[in-house]
C-alpha positions as CSV (number, residue, x, y, z in Angstrom):
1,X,0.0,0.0,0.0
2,X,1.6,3.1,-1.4
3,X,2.2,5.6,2.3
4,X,0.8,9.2,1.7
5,X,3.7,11.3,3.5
6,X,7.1,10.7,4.5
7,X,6.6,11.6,8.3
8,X,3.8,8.4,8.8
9,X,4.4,6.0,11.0
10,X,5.1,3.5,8.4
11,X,8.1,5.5,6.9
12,X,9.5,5.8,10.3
13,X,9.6,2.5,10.8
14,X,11.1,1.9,7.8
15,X,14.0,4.6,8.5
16,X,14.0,2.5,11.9
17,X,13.3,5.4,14.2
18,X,11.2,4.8,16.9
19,X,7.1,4.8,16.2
20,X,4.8,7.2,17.8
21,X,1.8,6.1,19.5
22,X,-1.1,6.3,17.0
23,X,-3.6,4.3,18.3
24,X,-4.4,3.1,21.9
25,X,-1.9,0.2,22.3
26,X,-3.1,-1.2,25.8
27,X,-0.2,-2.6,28.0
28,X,2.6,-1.4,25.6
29,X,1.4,1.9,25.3
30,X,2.3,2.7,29.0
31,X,6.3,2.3,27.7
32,X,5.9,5.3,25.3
33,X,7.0,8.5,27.1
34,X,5.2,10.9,27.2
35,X,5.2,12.9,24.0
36,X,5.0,16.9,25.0
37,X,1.4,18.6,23.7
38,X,1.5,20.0,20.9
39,X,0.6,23.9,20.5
40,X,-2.6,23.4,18.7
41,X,-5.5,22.7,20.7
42,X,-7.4,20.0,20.8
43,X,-11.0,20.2,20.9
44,X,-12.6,18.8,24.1
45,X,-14.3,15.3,24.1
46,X,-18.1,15.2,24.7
47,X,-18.6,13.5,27.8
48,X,-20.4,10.9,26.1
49,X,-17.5,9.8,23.8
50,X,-15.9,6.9,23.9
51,X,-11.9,7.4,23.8
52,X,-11.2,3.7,23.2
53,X,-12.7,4.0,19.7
54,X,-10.1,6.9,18.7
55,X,-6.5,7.6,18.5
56,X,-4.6,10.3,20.0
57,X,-3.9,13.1,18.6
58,X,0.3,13.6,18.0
59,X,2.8,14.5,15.8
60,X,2.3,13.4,12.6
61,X,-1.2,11.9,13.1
62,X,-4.5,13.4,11.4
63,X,-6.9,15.0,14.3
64,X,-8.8,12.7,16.4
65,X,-12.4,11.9,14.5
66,X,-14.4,11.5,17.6
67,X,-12.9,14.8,19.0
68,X,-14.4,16.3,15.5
69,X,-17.7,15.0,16.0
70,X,-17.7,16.3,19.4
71,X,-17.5,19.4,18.5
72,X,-20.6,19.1,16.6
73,X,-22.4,17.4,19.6
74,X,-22.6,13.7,18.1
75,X,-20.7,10.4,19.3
76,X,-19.7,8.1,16.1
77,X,-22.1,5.7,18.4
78,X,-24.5,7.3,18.2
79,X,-25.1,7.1,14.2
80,X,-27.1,4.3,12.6
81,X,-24.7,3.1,9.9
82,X,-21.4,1.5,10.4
83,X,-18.7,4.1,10.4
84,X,-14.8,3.1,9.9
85,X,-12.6,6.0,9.2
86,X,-8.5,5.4,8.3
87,X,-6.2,7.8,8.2
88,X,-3.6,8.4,5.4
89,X,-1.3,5.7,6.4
90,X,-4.5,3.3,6.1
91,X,-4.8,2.3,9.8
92,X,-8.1,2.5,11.2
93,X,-8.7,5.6,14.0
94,X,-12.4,4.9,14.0
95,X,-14.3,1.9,14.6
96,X,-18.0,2.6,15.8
97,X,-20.7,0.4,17.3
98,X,-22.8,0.1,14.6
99,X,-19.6,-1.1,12.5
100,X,-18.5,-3.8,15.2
101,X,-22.5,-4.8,15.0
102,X,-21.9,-5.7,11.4
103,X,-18.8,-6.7,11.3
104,X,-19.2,-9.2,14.6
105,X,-15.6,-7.6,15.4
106,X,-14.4,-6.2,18.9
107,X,-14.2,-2.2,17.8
108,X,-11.0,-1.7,20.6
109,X,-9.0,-4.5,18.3
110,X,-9.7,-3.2,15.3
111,X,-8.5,0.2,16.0
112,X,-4.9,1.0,14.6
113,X,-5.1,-2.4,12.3
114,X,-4.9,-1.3,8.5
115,X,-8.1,-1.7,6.8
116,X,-7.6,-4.4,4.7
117,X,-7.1,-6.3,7.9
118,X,-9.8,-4.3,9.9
119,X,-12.3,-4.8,6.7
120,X,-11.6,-7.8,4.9
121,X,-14.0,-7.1,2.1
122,X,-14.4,-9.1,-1.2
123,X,-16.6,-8.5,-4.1
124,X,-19.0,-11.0,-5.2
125,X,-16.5,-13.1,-7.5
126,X,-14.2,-13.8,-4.3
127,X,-11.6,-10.5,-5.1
128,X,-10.0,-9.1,-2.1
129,X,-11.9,-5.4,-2.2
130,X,-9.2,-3.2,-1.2
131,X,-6.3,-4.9,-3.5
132,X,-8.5,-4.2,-6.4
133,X,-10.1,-0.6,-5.6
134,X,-6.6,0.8,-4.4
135,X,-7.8,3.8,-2.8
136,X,-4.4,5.1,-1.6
137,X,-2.7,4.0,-4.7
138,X,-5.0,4.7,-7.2
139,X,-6.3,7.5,-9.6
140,X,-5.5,10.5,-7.6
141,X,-9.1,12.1,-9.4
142,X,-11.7,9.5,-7.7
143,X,-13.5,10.9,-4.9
144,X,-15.0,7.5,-3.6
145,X,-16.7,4.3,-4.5
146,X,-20.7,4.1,-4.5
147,X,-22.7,1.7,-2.4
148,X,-22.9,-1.9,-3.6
149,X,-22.6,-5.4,-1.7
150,X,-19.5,-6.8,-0.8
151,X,-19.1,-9.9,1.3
152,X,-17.5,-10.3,4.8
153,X,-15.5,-13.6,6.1
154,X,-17.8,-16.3,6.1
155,X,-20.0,-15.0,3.3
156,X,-21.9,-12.3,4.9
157,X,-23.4,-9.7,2.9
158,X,-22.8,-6.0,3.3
159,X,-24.0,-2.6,2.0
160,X,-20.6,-0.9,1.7
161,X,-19.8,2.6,0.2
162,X,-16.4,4.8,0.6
163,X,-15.4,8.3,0.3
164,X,-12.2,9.8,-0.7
165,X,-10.9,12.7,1.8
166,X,-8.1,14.4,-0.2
167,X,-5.8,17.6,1.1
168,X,-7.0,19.3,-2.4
169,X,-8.9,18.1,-5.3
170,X,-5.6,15.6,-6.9
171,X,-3.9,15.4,-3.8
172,X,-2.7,12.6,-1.5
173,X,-5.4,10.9,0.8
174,X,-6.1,12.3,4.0
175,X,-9.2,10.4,5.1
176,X,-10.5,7.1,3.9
177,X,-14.3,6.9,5.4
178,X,-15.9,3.9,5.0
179,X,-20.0,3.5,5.8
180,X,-21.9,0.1,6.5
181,X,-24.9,-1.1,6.1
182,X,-26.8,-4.9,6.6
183,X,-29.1,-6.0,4.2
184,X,-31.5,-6.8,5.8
185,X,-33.6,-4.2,5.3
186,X,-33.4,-4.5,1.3
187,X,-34.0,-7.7,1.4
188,X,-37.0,-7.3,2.9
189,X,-37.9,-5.0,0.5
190,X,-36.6,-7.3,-2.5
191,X,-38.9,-9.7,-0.8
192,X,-42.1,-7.6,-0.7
193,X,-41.4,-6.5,-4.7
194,X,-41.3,-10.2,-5.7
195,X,-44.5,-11.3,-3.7
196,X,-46.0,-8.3,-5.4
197,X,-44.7,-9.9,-8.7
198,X,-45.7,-13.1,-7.7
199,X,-49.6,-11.8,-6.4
200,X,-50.4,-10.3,-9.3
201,X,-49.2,-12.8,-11.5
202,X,-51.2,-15.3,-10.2
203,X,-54.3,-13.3,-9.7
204,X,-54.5,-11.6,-13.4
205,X,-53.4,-15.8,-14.4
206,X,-56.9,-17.0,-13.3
207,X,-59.2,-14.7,-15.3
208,X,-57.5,-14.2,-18.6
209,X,-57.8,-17.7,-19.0
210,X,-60.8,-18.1,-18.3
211,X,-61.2,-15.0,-20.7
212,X,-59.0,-16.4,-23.9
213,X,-61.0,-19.7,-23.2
214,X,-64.4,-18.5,-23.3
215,X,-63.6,-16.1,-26.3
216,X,-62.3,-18.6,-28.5
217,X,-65.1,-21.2,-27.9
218,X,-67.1,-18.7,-28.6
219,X,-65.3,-17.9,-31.6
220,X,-64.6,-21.1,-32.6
221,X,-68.2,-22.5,-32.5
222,X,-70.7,-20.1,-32.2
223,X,-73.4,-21.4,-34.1
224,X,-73.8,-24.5,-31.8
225,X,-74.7,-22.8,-29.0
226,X,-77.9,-21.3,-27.4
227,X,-78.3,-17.0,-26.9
228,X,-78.9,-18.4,-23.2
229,X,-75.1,-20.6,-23.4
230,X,-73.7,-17.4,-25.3
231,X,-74.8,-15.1,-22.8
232,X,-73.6,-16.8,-20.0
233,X,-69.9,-17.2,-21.0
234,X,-70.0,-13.6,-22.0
235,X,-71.1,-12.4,-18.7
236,X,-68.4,-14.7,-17.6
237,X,-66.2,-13.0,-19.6
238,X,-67.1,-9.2,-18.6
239,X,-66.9,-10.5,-14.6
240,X,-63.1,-11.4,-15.0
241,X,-62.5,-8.5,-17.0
242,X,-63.5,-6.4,-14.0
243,X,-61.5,-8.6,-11.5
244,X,-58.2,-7.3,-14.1
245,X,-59.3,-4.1,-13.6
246,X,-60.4,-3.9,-9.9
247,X,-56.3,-5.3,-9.9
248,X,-54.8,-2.8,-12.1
249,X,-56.3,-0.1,-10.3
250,X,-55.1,-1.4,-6.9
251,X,-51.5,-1.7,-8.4
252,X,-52.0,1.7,-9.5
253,X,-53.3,2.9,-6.4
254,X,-50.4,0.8,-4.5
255,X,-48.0,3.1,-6.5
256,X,-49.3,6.7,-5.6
257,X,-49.7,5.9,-2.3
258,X,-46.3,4.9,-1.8
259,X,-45.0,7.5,-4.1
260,X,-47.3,10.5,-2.2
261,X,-48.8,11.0,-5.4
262,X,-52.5,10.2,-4.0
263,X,-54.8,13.1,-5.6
264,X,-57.8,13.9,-3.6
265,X,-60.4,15.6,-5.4
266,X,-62.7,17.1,-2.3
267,X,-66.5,17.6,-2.8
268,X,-69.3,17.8,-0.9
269,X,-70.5,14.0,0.0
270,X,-73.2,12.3,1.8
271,X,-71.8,9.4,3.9
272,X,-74.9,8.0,4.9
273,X,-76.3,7.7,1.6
274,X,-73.3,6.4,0.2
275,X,-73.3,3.9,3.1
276,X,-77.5,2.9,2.1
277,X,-76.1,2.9,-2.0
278,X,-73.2,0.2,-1.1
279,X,-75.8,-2.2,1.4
280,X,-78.4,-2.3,-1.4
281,X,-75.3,-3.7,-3.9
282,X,-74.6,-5.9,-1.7
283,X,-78.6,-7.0,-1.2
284,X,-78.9,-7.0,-5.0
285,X,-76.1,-9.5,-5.6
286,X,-77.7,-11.7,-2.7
287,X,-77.0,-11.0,0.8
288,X,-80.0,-11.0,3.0
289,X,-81.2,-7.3,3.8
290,X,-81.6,-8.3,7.6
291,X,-77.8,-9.1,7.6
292,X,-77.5,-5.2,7.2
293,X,-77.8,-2.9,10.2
294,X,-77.2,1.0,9.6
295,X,-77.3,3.7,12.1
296,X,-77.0,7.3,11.5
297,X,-76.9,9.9,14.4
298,X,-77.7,13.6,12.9
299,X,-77.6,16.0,12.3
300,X,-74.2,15.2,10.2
301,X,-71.9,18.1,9.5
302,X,-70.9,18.8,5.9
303,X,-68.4,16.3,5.1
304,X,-65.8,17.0,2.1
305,X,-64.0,14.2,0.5
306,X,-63.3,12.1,-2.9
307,X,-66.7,10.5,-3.9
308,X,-65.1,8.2,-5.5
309,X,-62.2,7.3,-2.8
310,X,-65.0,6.9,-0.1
311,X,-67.2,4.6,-2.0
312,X,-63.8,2.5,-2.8
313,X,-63.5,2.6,1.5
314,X,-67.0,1.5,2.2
315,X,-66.6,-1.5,-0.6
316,X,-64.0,-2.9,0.4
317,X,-65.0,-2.6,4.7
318,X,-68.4,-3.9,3.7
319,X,-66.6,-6.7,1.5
320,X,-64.9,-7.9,3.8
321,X,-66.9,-7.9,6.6
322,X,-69.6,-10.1,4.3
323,X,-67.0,-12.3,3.0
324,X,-64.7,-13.0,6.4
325,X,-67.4,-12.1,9.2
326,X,-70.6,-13.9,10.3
327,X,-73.9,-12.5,11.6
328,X,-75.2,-9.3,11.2
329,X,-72.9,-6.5,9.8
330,X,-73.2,-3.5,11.6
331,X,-72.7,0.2,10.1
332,X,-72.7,3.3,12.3
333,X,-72.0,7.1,11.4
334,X,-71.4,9.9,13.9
335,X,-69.8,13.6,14.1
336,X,-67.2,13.1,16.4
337,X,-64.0,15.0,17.0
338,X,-60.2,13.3,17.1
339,X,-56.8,14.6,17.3
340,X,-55.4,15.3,13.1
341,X,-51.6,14.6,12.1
342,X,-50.5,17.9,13.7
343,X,-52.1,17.0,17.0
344,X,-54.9,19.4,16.7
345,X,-58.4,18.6,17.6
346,X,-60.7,18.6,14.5
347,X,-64.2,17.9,13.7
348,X,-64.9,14.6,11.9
349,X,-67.5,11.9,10.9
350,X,-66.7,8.8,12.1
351,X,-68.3,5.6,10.6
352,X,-67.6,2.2,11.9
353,X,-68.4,-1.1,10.3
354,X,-68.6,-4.5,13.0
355,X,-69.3,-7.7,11.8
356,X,-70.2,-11.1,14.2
357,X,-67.6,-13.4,13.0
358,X,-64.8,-14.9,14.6
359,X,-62.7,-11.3,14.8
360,X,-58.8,-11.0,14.4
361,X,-56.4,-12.9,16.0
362,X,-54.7,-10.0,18.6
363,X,-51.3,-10.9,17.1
364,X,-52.2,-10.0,13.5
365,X,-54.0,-6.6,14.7
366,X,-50.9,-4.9,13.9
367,X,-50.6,-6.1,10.6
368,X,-53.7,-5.6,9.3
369,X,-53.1,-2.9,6.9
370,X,-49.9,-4.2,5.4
371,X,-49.6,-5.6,2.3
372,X,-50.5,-9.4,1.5
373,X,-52.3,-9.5,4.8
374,X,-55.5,-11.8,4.4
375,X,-57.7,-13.1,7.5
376,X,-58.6,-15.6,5.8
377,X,-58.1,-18.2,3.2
378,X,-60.9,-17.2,0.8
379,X,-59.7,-15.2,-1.9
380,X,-58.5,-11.8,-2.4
381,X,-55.1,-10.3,-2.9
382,X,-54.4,-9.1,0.5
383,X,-53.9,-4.9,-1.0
384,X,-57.4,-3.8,-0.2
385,X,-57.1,-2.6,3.7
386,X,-53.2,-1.4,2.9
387,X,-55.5,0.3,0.0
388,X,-57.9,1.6,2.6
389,X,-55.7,2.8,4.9
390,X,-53.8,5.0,2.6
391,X,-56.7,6.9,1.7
392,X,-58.0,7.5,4.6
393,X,-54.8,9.1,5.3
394,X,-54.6,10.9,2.1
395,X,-57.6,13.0,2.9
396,X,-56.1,13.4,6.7
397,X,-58.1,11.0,8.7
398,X,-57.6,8.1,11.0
399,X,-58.2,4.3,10.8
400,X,-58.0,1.7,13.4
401,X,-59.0,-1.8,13.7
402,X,-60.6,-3.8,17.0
403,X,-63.0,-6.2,18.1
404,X,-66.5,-5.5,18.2
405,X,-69.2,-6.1,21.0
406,X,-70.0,-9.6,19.5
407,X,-66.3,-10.9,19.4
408,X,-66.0,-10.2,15.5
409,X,-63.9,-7.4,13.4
410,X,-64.6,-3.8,14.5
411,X,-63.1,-1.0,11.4
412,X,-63.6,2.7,12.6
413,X,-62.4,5.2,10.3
414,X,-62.6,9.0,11.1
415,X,-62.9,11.9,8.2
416,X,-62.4,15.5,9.0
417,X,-65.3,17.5,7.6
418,X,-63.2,21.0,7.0
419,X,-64.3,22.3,3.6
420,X,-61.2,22.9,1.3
421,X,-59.2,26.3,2.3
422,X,-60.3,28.2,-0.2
423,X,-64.4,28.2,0.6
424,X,-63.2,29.3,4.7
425,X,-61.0,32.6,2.9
């Protein structure tokens, strides 16, 4: 490893005069003498920081990092990625926590080591990372290397990225400052992109079969059947072409929401008789109107909302409730007042929908509005309520789930009723 000046430690050794102390060297240390101070100051440790991570500061050393992040009030601890810092001889003279997490490695022992010892990285094809980036020894223009996995000893994966700290633009390195990261974080989000994948393969699979099979029967042999047989498998037909649909808009509705790109369009709405529109669909396609219950305190104050968002709330509550609950599905709506995102108490309209089924288990209660979340084995892709809850939250409202007063699922969702800004000017 090419040495950046010729008063280092290593070109001391070479000239075999004797080597400072750089780094904290326990037992031996104690046989140094004292070196005098030097005239600079020093700036003053927190009282927080932890001197075993960091080296003193003497002749011919670069300035203590944790002293540096002192002065700005922070403890290399206390960050949540792994930091390792080396100085321009390439020994280590910072080590934090969240680095010896990662690394499994005693931070005190790693401290003074070079870093190709301290950080035995290797790309993905087995290269020894450091021999083949050359940071010290390299083009004197790059300023660092960008994040990308690298492996540790014993094949463990790690988010690694690197910057370059030079005395001036093409100049020698001063600072070599290396950050950490686990995976496991993207991996869990590599794992919720492919059962996305894998959901919607599987449910747009099932109807455009049955669509390409009824279409080219149909096409195939249309004169031997009956208007009654035709009409059928083209009813057939238009049902699953609404279940792709229904899909594709929850995929798009998936991606505004993550994205923050949910539009609301606010308008005046009538909850209750949007509630009374969705329970006679429901009635129409079969359920027994008894089943229904719907209770409506007023007066009701003017609630303003997406039409179109709050009839694709109550569908999918009311859905869910008929497919997964049991007994009579409940509906009430009430003014009410609740606490909004800023922590201010706002008028709202509150409508809850309970069902008498066998309720949620209290360990999946948490994870009812994630993605992929079903109660139940009978159908559905499991985006609805993770659906549900972002627009609830789009137009500034609540949502919480419980157990009602006959044991089954219990959804309460609270809309403020504030008209837009620019009717209150």
């Amino acid at each position: 490893m090419t040495v950046g000046t010729n008063s280092s430690p290593a070109a001391a050794e070479a000239a075999g005069a004797p080597i400072p102390a750089t780094v904290p060297q326990r037992a031996e240390a104690a046989k140094v003498p004292a070196q005098p101070a030097p005239a600079q100051s020093v700036p003053a440790r927190a009282p927080h920081a932890r001197p075993a991570h960091a080296s003193p500061v003497g002749p011919g050393t670069a300035a203590d990092p944790h002293a540096e992040f002192a002065g700005l009030g922070i403890d290399p601890d206390d960050l949540p990625d792994g930091l390792v810092i080396a100085d321009d001889t390439g020994r280590v003279i910072c080590f934090n926590s969240a680095a010896a997490r990662i690394t499994a490695r005693v931070a005190g022992e790693a401290l003074g080591e070079g870093i190709e010892r301290a950080l035995p990285l290797e790309d993905l094809e087995g290269r020894r990372w450091w021999a083949l980036t050359d940071p010290y020894g390299g083009l004197a223009t790059r300023r660092g290397q960008p994040e990308r996995n690298l492996l540790l000893p014993g094949g463990r994966e790690v988010l690694v990225s690197a910057r370059y700290v030079r005395t001036h633009p093409t100049g020698p390195l001063r600072r070599l400052v290396v950050t950490l990261r686990g995976t496991e974080a993207r991996r869990r989000t590599e794992r919720s992109h492919a059962e996305l994948i894998a959901t919607v393969a599987h449910e747009l699979r099932s109807p455009l079969t049955s669509v390409k099979g009824f279409t080219a029967t149909l096409l195939a042999k249309w004169e031997r059947f009956t208007d009654d047989q035709k009409r059928l498998m083209l009813e057939t037909v238009d049902a699953d072409a609404n279940r792709v649909t229904r899909l594709i808009a929850e995929l798009l509705d998936i991606s505004r929401i993550d994205s923050g790109r949910l539009e609301v369009r606010r308008q005046p709405v009538d909850i209750s008789t949007a509630v009374g529109r969705h329970v006679q669909a429901l009635t129409a396609n079969g359920q027994a109107p008894e089943r229904f219950l719907v209770s409506v305190s007023r007066p009701l104050p003017d609630l303003w909302a997406d039409p179109d968002k709050i009839d694709q709330i109550l569908g999918n509550l009311l859905e869910n409730a008929v497919r997964h609950g049991e007994g009579t599905v409940t509906i009430d709506v009430t003014p009410t007042s609740f606490a909004n995102a800023a922590g201010k108490t706002e008028k709202g309209t509150a409508v809850t929908v309970t069902d008498e089924g066998p309720g949620i288990p209290e360990e999946s209660m948490g994870r009812v509005f994630t993605r992929f979340w079903r109660g139940s084995k009978r159908g559905g892709t499991g985006l609805g309520l993770y659906i549900v809850k972002g627009i609830v939250e789009a137009h500034g409202g609540t949502i919480t789930v419980g157990r009602g007063p006959g044991g089954g699922a219990e959804f309460r969702f609270i809309l403020p009723v504030a008209a837009p800004a620019y009717l209150t000017q």
